[in-house]
ROLOMAR-183405 format. One line per 8 residues: number of its first residue (from 1); their letters; for each residue x, y, z of N, C-alpha, C. Coordinates in nm, 4 decimals, padded with zeros to 6 digits. Example, Ala and Ser with C-alpha at 12.3 -4.5 7.8 and 13.67 -1.06 7.14 Angstrom:
<atoms>
1 = as = 01.3190,-00.5690,00.7800,01.2300,-00.4500,00.7800,01.3200,-00.3300,00.7800; 01.2850,-00.2250,00.7080,01.3670,-00.1060,00.7140,01.2900,00.0030,00.7870;
</atoms>
This chain:
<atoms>
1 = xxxxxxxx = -00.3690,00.8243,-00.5672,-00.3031,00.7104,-00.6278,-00.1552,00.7121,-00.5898; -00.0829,00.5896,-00.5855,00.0456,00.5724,-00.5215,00.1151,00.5600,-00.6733; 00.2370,00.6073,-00.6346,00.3348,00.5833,-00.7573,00.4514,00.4982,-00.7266; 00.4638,00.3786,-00.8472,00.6128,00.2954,-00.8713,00.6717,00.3005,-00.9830; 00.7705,00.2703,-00.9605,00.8812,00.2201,-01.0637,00.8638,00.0705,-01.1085; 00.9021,00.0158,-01.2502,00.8977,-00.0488,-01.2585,01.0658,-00.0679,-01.3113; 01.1215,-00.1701,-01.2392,01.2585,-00.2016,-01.2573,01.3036,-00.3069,-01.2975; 01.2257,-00.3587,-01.3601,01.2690,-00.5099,-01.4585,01.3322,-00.5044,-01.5878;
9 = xxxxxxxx = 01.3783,-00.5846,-01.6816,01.4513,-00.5493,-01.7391,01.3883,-00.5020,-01.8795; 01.2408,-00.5928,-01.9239,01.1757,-00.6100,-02.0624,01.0765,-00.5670,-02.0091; 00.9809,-00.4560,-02.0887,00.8688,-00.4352,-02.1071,00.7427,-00.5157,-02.0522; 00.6532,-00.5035,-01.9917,00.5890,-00.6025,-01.9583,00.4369,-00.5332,-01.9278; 00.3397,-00.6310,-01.9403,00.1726,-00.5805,-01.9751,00.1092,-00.5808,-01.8471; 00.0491,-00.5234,-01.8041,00.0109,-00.5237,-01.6253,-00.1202,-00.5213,-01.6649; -00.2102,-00.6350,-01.6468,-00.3855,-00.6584,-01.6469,-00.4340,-00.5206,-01.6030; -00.3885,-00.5233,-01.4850,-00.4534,-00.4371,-01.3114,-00.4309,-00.2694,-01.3643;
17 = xxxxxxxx = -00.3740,-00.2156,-01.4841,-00.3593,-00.1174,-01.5112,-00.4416,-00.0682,-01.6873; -00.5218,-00.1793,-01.7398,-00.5816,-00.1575,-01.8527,-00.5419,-00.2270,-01.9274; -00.4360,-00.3387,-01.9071,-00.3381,-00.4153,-02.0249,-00.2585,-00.3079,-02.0771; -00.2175,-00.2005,-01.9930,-00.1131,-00.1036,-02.0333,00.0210,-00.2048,-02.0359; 00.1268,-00.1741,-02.0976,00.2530,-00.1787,-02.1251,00.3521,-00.1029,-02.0683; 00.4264,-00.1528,-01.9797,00.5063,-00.0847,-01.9009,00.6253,-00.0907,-01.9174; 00.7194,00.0191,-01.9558,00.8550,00.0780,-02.0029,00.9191,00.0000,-01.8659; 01.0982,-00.0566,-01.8955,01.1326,-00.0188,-01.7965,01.2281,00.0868,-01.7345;
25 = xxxxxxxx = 01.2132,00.1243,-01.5917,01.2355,00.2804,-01.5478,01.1352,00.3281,-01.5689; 00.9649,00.3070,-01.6127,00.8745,00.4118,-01.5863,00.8133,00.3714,-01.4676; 00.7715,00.4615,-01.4410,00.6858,00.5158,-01.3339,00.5455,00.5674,-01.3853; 00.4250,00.4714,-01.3183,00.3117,00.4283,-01.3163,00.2268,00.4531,-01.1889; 00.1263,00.5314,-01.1658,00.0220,00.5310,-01.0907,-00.0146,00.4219,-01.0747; -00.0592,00.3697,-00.9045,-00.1485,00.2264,-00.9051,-00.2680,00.2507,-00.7931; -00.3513,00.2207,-00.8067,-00.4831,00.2361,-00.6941,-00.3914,00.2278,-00.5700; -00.4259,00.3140,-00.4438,-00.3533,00.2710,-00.3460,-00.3593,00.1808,-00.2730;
33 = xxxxxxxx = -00.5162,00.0910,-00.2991,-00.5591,-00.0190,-00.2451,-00.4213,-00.1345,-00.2752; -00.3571,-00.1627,-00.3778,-00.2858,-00.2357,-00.4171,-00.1307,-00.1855,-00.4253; -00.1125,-00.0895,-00.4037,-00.0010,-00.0289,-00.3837,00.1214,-00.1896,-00.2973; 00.0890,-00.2221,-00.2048,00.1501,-00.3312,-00.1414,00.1816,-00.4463,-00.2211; 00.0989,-00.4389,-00.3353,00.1157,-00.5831,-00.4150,00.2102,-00.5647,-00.5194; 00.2599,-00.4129,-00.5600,00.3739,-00.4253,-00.6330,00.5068,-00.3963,-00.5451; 00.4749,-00.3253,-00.4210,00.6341,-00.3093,-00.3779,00.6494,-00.4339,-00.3240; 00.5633,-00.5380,-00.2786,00.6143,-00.6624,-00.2268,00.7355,-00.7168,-00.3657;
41 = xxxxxxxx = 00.7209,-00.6730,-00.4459,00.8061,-00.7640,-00.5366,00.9458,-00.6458,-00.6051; 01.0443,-00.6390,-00.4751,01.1304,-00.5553,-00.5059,01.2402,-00.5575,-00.6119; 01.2101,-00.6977,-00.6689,01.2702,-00.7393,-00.8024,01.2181,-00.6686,-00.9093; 01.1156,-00.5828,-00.9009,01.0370,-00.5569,-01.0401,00.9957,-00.4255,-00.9792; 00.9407,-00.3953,-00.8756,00.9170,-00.2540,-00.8615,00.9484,-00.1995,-00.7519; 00.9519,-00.0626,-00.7590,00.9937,-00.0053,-00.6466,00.9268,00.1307,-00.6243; 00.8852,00.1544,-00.4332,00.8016,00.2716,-00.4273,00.8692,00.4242,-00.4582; 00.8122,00.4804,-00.5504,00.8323,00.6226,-00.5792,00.7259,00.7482,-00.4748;
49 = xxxxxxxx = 00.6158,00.6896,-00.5005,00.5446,00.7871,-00.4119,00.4473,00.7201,-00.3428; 00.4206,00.6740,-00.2245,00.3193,00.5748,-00.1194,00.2043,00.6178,-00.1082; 00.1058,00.5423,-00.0950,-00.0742,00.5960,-00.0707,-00.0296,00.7018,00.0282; -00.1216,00.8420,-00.0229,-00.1788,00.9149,00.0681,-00.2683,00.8163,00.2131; -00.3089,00.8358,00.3152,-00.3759,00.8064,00.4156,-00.5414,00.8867,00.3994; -00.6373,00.7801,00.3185,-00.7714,00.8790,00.3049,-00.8029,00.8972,00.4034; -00.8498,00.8576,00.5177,-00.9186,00.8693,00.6767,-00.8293,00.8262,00.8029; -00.8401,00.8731,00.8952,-00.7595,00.8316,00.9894,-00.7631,00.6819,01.0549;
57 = xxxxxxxx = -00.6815,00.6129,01.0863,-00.7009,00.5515,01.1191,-00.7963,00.5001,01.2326; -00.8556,00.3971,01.2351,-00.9905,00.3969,01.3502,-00.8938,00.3764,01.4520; -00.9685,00.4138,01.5657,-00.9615,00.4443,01.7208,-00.9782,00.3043,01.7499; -00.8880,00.2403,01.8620,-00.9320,00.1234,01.9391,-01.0563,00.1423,02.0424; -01.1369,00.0682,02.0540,-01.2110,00.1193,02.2023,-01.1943,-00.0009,02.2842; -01.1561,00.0247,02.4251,-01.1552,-00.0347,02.5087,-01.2457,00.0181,02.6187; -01.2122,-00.1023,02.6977,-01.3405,-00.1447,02.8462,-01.2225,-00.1716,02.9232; -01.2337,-00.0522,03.0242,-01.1632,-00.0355,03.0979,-01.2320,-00.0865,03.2276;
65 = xxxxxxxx = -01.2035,-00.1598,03.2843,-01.2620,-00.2154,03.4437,-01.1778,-00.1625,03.5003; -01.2812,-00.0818,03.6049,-01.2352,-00.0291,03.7664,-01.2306,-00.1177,03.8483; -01.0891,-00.1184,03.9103,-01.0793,-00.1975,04.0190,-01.1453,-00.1496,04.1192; -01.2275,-00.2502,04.2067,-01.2852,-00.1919,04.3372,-01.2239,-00.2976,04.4401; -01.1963,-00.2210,04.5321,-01.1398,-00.2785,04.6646,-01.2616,-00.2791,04.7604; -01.2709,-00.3916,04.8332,-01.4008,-00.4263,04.9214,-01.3298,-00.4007,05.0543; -01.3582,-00.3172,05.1686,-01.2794,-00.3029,05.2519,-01.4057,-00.3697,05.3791; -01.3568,-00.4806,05.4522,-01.4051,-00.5902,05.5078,-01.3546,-00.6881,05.5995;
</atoms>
């Protein structure tokens, strides 16, 4: 789980966390799936600790064509 700050000024109820109530200056765990949807709003929160990376990122695969030269 990713950790933020919440930096607004009044208390405020976050659905996405249980209808918990959030202090402000606390710092709150959020699924890391959504992690992006509170630091987008740097008026109100801010990242303390960013998703871990569960799996690596996938590999591109490409198709590489060999050039062939026709000598003629």
């Amino acid at each position: 789980m990713a950790r933020v700050r919440f930096i607004g000024p009044e208390p405020v109820t976050v659905p996405e966390l249980g209808g918990r109530e959030v202090q402000p200056d606390e710092v709150v765990e959020v699924p890391d799936a959504r992690f992006e949807g509170y630091v987008c709003q740097p008026g109100t929160w801010e990242s303390v600790e960013e998703p871990k990376d569960q799996a690596p990122p996938a590999l591109k695969k490409t198709a590489a064509k060999a050039s062939q030269k026709t000598e003629g």
